[in-house]
ZADO-1210 file (C-alpha; in nm, 4 decimals, padded with zeros to 6 digits):
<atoms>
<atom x="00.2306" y="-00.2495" z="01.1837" code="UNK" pos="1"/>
<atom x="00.0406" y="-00.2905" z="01.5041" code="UNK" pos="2"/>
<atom x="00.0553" y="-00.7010" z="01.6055" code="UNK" pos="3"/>
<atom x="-00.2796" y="-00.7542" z="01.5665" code="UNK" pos="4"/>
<atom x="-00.3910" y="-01.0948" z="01.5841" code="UNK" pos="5"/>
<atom x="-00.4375" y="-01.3113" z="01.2588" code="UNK" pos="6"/>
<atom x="-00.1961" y="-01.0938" z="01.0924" code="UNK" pos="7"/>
<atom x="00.1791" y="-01.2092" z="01.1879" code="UNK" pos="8"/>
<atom x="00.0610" y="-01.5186" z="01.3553" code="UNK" pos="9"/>
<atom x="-00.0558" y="-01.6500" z="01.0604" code="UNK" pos="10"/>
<atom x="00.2683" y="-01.5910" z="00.8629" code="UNK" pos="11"/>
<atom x="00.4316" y="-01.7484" z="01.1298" code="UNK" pos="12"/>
<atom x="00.2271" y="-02.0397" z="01.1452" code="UNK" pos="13"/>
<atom x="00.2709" y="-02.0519" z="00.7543" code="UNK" pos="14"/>
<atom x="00.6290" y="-01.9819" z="00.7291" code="UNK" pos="15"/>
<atom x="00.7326" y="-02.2890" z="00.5319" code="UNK" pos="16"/>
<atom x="00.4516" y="-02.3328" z="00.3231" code="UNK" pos="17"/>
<atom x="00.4694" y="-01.9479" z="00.1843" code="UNK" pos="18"/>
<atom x="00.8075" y="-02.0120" z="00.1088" code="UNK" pos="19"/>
<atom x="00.7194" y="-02.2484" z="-00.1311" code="UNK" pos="20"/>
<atom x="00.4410" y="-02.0326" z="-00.2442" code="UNK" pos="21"/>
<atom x="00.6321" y="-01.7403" z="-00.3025" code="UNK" pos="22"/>
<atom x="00.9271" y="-01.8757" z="-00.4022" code="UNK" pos="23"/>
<atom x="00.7181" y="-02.0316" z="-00.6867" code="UNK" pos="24"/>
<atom x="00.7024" y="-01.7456" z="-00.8800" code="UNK" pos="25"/>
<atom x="01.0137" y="-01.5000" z="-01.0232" code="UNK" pos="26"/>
<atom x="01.0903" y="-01.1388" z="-00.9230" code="UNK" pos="27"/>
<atom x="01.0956" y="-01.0490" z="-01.2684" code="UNK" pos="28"/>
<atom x="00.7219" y="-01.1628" z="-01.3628" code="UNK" pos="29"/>
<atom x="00.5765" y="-01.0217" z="-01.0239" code="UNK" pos="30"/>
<atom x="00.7386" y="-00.6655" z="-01.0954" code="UNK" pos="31"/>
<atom x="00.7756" y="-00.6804" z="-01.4923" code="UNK" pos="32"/>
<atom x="00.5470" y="-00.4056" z="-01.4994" code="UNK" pos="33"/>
<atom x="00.8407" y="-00.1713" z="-01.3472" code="UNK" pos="34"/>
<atom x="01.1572" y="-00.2817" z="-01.3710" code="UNK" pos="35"/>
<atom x="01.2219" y="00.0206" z="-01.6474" code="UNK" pos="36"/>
<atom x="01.1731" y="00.2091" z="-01.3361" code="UNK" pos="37"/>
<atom x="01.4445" y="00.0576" z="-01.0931" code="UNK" pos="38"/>
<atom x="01.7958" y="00.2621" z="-01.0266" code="UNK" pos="39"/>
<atom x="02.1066" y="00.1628" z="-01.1699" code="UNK" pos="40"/>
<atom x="02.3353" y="-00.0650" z="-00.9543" code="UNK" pos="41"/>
<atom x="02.4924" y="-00.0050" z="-00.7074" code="UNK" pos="42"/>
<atom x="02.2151" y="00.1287" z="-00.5424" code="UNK" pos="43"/>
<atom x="02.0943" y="00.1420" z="-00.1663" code="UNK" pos="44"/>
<atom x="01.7275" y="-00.0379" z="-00.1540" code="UNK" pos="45"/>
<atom x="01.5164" y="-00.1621" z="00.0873" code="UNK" pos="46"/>
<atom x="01.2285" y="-00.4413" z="00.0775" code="UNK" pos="47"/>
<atom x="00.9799" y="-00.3596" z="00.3525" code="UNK" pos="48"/>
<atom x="00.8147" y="-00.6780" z="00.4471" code="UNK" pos="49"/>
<atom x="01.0188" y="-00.9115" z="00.3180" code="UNK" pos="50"/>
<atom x="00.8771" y="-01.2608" z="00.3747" code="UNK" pos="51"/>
<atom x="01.0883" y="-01.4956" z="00.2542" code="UNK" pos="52"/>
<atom x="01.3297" y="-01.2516" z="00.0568" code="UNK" pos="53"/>
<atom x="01.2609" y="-01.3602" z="-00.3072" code="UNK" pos="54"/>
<atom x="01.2537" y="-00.9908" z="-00.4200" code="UNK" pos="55"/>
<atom x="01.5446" y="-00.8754" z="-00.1436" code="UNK" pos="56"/>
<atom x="01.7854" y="-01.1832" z="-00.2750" code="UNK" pos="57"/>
<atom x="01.6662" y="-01.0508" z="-00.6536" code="UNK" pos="58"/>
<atom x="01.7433" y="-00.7039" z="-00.6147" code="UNK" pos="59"/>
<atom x="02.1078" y="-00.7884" z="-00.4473" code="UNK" pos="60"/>
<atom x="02.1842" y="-01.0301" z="-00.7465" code="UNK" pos="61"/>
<atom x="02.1261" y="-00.7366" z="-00.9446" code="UNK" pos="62"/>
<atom x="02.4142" y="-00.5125" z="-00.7655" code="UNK" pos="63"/>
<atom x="02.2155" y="-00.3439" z="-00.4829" code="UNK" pos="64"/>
<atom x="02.2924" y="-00.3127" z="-00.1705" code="UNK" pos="65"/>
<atom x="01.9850" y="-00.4475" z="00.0290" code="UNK" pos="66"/>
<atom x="01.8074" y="-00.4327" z="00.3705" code="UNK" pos="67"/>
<atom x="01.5153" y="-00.6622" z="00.4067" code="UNK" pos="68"/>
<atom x="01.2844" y="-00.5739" z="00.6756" code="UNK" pos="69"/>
<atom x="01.0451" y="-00.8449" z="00.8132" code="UNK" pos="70"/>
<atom x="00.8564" y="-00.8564" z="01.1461" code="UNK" pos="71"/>
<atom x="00.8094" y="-01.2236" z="01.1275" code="UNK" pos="72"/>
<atom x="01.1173" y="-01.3956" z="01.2882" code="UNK" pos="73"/>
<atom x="00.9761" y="-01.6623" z="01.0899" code="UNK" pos="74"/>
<atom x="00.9642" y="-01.5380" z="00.7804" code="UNK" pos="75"/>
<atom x="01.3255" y="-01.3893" z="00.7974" code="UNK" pos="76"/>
<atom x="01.4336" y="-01.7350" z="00.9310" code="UNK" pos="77"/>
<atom x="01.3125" y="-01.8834" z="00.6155" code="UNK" pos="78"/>
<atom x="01.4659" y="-01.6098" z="00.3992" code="UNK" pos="79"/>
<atom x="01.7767" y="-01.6633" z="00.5488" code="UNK" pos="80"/>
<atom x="01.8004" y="-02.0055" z="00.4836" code="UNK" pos="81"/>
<atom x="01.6131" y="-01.9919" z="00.1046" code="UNK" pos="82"/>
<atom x="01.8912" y="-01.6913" z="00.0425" code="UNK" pos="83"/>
<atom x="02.2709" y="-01.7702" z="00.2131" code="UNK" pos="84"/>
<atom x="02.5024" y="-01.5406" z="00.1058" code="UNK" pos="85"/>
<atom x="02.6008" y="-01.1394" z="00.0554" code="UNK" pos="86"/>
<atom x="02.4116" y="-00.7984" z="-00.0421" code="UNK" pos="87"/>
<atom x="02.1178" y="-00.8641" z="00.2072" code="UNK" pos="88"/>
<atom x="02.0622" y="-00.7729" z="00.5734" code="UNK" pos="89"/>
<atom x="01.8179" y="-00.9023" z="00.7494" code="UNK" pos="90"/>
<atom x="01.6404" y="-00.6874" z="00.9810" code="UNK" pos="91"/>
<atom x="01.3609" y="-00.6945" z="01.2072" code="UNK" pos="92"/>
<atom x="01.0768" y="-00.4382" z="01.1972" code="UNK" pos="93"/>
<atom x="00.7272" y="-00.3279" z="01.0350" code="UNK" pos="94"/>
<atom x="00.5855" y="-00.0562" z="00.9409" code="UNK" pos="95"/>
<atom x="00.4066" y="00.2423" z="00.9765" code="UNK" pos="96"/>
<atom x="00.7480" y="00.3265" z="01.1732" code="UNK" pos="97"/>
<atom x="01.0119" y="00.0615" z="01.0800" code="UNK" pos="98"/>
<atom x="01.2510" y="00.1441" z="01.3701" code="UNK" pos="99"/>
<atom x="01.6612" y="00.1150" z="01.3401" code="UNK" pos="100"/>
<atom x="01.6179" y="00.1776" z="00.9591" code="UNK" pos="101"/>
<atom x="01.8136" y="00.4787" z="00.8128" code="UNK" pos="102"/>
<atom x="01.8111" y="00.6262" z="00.4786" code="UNK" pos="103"/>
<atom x="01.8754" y="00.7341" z="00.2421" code="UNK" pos="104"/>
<atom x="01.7370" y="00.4601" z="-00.0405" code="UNK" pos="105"/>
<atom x="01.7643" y="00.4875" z="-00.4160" code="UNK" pos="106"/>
<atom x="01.4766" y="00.2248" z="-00.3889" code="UNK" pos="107"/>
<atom x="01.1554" y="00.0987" z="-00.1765" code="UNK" pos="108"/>
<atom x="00.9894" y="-00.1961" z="-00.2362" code="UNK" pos="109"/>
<atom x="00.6512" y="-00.3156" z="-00.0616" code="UNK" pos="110"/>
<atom x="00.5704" y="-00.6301" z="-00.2068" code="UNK" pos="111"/>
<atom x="00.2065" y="-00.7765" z="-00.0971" code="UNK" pos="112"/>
<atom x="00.2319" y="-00.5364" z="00.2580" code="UNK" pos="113"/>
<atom x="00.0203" y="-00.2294" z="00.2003" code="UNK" pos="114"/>
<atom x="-00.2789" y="-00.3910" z="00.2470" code="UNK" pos="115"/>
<atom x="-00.2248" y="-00.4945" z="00.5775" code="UNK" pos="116"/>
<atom x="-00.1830" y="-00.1451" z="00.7185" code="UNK" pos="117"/>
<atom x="-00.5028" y="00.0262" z="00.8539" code="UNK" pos="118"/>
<atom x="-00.6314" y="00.3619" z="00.7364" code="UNK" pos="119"/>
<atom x="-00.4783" y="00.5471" z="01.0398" code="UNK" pos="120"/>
<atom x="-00.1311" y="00.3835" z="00.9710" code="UNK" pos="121"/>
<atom x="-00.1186" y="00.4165" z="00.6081" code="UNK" pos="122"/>
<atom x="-00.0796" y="00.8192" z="00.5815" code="UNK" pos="123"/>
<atom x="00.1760" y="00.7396" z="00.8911" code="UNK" pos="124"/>
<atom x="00.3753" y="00.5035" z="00.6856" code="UNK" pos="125"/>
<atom x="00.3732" y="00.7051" z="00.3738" code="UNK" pos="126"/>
<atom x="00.5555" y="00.9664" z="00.5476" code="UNK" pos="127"/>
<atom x="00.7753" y="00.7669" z="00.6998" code="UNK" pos="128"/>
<atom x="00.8767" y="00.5869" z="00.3497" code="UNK" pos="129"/>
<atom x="00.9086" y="00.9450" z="00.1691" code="UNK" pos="130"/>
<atom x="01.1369" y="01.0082" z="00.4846" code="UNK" pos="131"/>
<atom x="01.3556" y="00.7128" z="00.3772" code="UNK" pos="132"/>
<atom x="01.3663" y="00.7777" z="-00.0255" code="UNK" pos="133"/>
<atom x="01.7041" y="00.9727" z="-00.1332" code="UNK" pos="134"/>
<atom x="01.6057" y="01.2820" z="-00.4107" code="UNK" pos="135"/>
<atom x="01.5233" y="01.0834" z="-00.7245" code="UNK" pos="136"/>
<atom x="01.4514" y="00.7497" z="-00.5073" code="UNK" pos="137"/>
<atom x="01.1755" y="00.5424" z="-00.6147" code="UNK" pos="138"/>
<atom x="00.9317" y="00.3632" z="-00.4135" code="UNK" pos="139"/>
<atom x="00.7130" y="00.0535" z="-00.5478" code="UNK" pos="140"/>
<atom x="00.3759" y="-00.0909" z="-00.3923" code="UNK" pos="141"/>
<atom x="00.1870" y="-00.3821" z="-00.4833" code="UNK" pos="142"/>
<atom x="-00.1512" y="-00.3855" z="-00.3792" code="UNK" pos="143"/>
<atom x="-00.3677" y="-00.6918" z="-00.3491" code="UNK" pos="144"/>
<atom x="-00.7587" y="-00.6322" z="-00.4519" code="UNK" pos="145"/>
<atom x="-01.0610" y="-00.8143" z="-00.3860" code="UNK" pos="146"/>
<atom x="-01.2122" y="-00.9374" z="-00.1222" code="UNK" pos="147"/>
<atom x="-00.9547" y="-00.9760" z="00.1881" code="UNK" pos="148"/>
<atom x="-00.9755" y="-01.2929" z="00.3737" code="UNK" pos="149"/>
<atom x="-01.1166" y="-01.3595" z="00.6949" code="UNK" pos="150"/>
<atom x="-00.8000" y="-01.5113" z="00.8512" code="UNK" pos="151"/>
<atom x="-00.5901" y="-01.2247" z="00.8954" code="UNK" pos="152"/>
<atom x="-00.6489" y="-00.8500" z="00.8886" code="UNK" pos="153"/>
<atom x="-00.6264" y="-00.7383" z="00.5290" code="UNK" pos="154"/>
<atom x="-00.7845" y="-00.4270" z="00.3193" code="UNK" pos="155"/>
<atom x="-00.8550" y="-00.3921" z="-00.0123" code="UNK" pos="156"/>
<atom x="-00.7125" y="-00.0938" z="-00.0776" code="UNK" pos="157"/>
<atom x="-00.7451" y="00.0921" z="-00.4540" code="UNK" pos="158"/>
<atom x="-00.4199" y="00.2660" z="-00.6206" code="UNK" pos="159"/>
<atom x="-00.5252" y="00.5917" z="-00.6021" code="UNK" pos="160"/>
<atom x="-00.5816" y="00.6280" z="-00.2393" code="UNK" pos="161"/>
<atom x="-00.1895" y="00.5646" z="-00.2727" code="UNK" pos="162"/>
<atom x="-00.1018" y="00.8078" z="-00.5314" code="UNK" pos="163"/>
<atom x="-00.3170" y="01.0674" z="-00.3136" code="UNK" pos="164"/>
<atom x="-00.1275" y="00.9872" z="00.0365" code="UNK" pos="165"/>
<atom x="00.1913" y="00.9843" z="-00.1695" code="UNK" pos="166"/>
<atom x="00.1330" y="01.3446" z="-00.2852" code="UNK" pos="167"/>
<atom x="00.0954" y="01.4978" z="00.0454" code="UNK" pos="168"/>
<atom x="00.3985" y="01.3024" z="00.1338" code="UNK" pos="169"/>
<atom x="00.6246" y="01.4748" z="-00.1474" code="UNK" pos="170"/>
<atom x="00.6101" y="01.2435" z="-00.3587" code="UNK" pos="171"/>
<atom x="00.5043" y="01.1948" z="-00.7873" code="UNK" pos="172"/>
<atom x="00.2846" y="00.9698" z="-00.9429" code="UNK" pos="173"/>
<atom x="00.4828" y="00.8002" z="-01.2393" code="UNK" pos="174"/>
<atom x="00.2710" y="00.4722" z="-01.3111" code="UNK" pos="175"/>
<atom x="00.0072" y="00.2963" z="-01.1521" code="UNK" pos="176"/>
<atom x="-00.0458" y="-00.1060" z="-01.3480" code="UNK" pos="177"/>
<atom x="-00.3421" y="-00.2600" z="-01.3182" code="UNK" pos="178"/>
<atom x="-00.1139" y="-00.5957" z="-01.2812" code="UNK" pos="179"/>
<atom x="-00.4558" y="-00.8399" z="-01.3820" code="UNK" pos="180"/>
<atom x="-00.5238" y="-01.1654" z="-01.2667" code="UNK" pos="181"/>
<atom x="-00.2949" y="-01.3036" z="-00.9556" code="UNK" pos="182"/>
<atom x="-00.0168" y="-01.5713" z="-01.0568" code="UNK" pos="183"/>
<atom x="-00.0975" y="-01.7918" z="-00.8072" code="UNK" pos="184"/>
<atom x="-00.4000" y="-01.8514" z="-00.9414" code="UNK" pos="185"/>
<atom x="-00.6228" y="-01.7124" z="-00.7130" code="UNK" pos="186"/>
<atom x="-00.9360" y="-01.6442" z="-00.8964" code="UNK" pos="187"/>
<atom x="-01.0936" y="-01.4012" z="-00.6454" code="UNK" pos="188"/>
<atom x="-00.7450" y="-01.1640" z="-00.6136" code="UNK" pos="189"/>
<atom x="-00.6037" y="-00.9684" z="-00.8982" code="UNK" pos="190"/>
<atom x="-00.3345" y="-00.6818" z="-00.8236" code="UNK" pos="191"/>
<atom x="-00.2525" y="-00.3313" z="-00.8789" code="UNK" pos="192"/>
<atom x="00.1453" y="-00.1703" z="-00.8775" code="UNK" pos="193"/>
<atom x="00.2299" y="00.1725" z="-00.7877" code="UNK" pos="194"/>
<atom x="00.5427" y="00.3447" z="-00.8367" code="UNK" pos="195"/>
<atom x="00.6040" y="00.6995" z="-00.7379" code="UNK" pos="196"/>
<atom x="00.9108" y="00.9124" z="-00.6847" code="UNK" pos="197"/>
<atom x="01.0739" y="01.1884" z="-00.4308" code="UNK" pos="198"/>
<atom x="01.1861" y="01.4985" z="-00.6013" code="UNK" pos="199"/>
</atoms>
């Protein structure tokens, strides 16, 4: 992700408090929608965007092995000290190219990151996920609609643009959720998951 201003300097800023935020709420009724659809531990997965690692410290307490990538030292400063302990490494990086990061993953998550990437990075960094997927893998997005804020650079960005870049990257379509209203209670954002597959 390029470092455009108002984007990672305002998780920075925010670190602390967004812990608290997201912390506030469990993996399991953010991604309800799809966990039918995650691998069978052990399994290699990565969380791209990590913040403050709820979903990275969620997926290692259910047997996975897990890189979290987070470009916000920040953010993985938080998630380091909200999560002690095995089954996650920390990494730094962002996307569209995620440097350092090797493959092959029996899982992707992007939790609350798509919508940060541009249009010219987004067919970039569906590439470069597909790249990372092992045959079978499965890659999850969560995409925040409405309105973006004027803080920080944000798009509101509709599922099937993602199924469509997904396709020319090689991979399927197996659910898109119209997720509803936001649990933070933000009337003005609601949220959409997509999960697709390699192979």
């Amino acid at each position: 992700m390029e470092r455009t201003a108002g984007v990672q300097s305002y998780y920075a800023e925010s670190a602390e408090r967004l812990g608290r935020v997201y912390e506030s709420v469990a993996f399991e009724d953010v991604h309800g929608a799809l966990l039918d659809l995650l691998p069978k531990a052990p399994a290699r997965a990565l969380d791209v965007g990590a913040g403050t690692g709820r979903d990275a410290a969620a997926l290692a307490a259910r047997g996975y092995a897990v890189d979290a990538v987070e470009p916000v030292a920040e953010l993985r400063r938080e998630a380091a000290r909200l999560h002690p302990g095995g089954g996650v490494v920390w990494r730094a990086g962002a996307l569209p190219e995620i440097p350092g990061v090797q493959g092959p993953y029996d899982l992707v998550l992007l939790s609350a990151v798509w919508m940060h990437l541009s249009p010219r990075e987004r067919p970039v960094a569906m590439r470069r996920l597909a790249g990372l997927l092992a045959p079978g893998g499965i890659l999850l997005i969560t995409l925040r609609r409405g309105a973006p804020p004027v803080d920080r650079r944000m798009y509101d960005i509709p599922p099937e643009e993602v199924a469509g870049q997904a396709a020319e990257a090689g991979l399927r379509l197996l659910r898109i959720v119209d997720e509803g209203s936001d649990r933070l209670g933000r009337e003005e954002v609601r949220w959409n998951s997509v999960a697709l597959q390699l192979g």
